[in-house]
C-alpha positions as CSV (number, residue, x, y, z in Angstrom):
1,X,165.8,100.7,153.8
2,X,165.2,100.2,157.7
3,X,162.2,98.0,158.3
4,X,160.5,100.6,160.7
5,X,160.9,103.0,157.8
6,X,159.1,100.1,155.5
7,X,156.4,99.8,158.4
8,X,155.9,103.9,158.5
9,X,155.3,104.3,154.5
10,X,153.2,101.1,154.9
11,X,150.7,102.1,157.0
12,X,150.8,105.7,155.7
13,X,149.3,103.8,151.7
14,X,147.5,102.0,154.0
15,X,146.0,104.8,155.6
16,X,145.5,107.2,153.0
17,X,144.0,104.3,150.4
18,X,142.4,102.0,152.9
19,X,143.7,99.1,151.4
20,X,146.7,98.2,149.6
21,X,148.3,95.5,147.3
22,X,151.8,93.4,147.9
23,X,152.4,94.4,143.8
24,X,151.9,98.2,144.4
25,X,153.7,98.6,148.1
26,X,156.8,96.6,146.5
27,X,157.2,99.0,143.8
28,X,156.8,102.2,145.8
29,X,159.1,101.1,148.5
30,X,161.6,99.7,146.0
31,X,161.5,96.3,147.4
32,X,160.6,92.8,146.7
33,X,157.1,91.3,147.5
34,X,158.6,89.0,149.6
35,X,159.8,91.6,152.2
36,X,156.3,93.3,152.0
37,X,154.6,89.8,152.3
38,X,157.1,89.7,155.9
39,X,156.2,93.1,156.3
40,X,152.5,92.9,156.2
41,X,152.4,90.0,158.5
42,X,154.7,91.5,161.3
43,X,152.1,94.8,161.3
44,X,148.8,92.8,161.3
45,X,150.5,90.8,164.4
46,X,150.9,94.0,165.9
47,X,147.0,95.0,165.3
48,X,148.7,98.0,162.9
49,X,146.6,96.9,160.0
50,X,144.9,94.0,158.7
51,X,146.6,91.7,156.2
52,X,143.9,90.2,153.5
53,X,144.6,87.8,150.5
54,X,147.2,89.9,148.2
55,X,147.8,92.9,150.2
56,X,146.7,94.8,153.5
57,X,143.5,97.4,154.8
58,X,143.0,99.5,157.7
59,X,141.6,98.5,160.4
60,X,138.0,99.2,160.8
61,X,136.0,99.2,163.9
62,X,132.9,97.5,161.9
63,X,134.3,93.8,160.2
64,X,131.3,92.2,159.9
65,X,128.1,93.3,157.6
66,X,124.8,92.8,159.6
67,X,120.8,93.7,158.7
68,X,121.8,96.6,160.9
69,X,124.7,98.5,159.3
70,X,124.3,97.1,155.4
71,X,123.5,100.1,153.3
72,X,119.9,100.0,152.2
73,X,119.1,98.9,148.6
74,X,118.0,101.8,147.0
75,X,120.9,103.8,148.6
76,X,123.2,101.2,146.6
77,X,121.9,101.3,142.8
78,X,124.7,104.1,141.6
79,X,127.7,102.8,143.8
80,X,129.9,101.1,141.6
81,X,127.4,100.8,138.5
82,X,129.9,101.2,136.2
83,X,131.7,97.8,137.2
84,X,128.3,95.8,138.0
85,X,127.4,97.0,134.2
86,X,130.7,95.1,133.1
87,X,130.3,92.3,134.8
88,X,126.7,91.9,133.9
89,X,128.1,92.4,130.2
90,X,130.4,89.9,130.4
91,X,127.7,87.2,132.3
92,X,125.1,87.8,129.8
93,X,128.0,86.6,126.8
94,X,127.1,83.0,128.5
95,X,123.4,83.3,127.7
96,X,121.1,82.0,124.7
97,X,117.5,81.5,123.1
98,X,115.5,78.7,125.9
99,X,117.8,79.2,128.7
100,X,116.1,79.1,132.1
101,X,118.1,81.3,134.5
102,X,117.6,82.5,138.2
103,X,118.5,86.1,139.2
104,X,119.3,87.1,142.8
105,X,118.4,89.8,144.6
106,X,120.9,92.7,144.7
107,X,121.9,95.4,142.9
108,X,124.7,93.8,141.2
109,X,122.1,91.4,139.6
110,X,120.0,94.4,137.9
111,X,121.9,95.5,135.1
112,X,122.1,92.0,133.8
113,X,118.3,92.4,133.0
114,X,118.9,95.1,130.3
115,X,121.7,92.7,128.5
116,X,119.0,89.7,127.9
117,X,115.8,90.8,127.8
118,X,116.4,90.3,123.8
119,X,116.6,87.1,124.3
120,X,114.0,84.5,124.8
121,X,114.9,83.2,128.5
122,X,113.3,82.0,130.9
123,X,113.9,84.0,134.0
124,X,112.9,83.4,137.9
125,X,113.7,86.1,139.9
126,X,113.1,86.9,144.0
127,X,114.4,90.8,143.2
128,X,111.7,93.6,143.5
129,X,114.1,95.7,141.2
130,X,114.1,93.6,138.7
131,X,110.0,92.8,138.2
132,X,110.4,96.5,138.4
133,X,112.8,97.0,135.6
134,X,111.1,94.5,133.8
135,X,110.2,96.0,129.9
136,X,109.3,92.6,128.3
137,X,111.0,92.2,125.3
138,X,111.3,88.2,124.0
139,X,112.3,87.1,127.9
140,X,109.7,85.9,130.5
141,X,109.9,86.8,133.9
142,X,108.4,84.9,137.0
143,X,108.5,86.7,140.4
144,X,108.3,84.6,143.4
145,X,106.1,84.8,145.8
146,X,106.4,85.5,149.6
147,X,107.3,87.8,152.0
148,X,109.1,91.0,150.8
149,X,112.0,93.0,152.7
150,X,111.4,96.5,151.9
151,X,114.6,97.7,152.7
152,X,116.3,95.1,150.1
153,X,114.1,94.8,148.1
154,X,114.1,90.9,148.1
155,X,111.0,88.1,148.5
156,X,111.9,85.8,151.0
157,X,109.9,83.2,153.3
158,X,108.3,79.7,153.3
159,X,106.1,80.2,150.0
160,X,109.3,81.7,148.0
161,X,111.7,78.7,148.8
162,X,108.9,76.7,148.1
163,X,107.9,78.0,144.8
164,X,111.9,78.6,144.0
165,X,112.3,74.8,144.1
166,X,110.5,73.7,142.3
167,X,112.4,75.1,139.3
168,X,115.2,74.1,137.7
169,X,117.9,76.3,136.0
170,X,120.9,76.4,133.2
171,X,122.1,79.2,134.9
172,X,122.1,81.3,138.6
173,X,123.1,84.5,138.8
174,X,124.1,85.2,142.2
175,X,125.3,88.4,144.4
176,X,126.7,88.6,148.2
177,X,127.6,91.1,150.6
178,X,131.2,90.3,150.7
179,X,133.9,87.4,149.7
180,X,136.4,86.2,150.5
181,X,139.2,85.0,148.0
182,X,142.1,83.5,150.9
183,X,139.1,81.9,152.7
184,X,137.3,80.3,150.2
185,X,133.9,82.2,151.7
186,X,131.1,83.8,150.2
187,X,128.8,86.1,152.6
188,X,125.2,88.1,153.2
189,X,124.5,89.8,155.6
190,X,120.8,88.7,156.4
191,X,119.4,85.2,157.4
192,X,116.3,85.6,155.4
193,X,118.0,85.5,152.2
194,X,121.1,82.8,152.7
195,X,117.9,79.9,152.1
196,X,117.0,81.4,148.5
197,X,120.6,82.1,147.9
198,X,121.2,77.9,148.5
199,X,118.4,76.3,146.7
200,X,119.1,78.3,143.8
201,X,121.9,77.0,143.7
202,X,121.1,73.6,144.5
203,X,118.7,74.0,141.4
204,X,121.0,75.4,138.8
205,X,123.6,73.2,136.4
206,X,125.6,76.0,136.7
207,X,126.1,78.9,139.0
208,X,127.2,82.2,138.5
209,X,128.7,84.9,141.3
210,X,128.3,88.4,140.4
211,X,130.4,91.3,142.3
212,X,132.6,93.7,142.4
213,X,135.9,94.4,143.8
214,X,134.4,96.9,146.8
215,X,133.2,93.3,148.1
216,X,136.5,91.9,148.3
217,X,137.4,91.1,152.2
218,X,133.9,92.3,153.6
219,X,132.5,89.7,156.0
220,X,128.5,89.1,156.3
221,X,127.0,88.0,159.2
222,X,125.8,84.2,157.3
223,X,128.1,82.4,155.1
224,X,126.6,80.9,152.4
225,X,128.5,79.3,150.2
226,X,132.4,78.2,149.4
227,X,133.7,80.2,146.4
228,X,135.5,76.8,145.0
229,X,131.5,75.7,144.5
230,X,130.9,78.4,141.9
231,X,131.4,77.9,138.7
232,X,132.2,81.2,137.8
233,X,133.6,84.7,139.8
234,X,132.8,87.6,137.3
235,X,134.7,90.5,139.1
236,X,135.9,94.2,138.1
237,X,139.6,94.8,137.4
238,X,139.7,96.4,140.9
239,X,140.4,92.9,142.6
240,X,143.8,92.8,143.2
241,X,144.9,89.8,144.9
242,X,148.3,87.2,143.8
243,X,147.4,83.4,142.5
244,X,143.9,84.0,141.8
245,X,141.6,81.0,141.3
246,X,140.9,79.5,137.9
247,X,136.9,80.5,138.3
248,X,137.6,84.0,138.6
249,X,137.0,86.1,135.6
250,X,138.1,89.9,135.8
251,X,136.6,92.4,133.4
């Protein structure tokens, strides 16, 4: 097959999918990954698409998530549910009886409530959702306290960073706006939250990122983190990307 053919049926999966993987272009096109790994370099050269850690998406004319142009929270809580609920499945699997565990804000955080609130936990939480969710059952639940963003639903500020170290956790349970696999980045889109985001983490033996393959590729305005610092990537299926790290976990 000529390589302008190659770069037309390309951009045409590209196109009609938004993204697409070296694995899946290979075996449409009847080639090896090798020539669409050449291929998918020459067109994001050219500015025809742009080439991301194990395949390729279309261009967009917005790259990076800001407080501005981030869907608001409430507008988020049935995108994707299915695969936050698996991934929250599979995080609460690491939990028992006297654990002390921080929960982010997020709406990849709030099904994980309704898979330990049988257990008796401690659990500190900066998430509106979540106090909202909240039945009781054996666990305990400590809001911080602070400033709230109504449109995220998070407590942020002086007096929850504050209260938030002064604890120390087993576990964090962490979202973001976006990663980044090839980069090694993790990403939100607001200032206010990247200081809970880091002391939590700072305060926690272990820490855990929740997300889902939507994320992959989306760049925030703050990076907060690297993803090599994270003990543990719970992810949906949907990630499709060649050599993935060792603290990934795909459900």
């Amino acid at each position: 097959m000529l390589a302008q053919r190659r770069y037309d049926m390309i951009l045409e999966q590209v196109h009609l999918k938004k993204t697409a993987t070296v694995k899946e272009l290979a075996q449409q096109l009847h080639v090896t990954e090798v020539t669409i790994r050449r291929d998918l370099e020459t067109l994001d050269k050219k500015k025809m698409l742009k080439r991301v850690h194990g395949g390729a998406k279309e261009l967009g004319t917005t790259s990076i998530l800001s407080p501005t142009n981030e869907t608001r929270m409430l507008d988020r809580l049935s995108v994707h549910y299915n695969q936050k609920l698996h991934v929250c499945q599979k995080a609460a699997t690491y939990l028992h009886d006297g654990d002390c565990i921080f929960l982010d804000g997020g709406t990849s955080i709030l099904p994980l409530l309704q898979c330990i609130e049988h257990l008796q936990i401690k659990i500190v939480t900066n998430n509106v959702l979540i106090e909202h969710a909240f039945e009781g059952g054996k666990a305990e639940l400590i809001g911080l306290g602070g400033t709230e963003i109504p449109e995220y639903k998070m407590i942020v500020g002086p007096w929850a960073q504050r209260m938030l170290s002064s604890f120390n956790f087993d576990y964090a349970f962490i979202g973001s706006a976006g990663f980044d696999v090839e980069n090694n980045l993790l990403y939100t889109a607001e200032s206010e939250t990247l200081a809970i985001k880091e002391i939590a983490i700072a305060q926690s033996s272990q820490t855990f990122l929740l997300t889902d393959s939507s994320k992959a590729s989306v760049k925030g305005f703050c990076s907060y983190s690297m993803t090599d610092k994270i003990d543990r990537v719970i992810c949906d299926k949907g990630l499709q990307v060649d050599d993935l790290p060792e603290n990934y976990i795909l459900v």
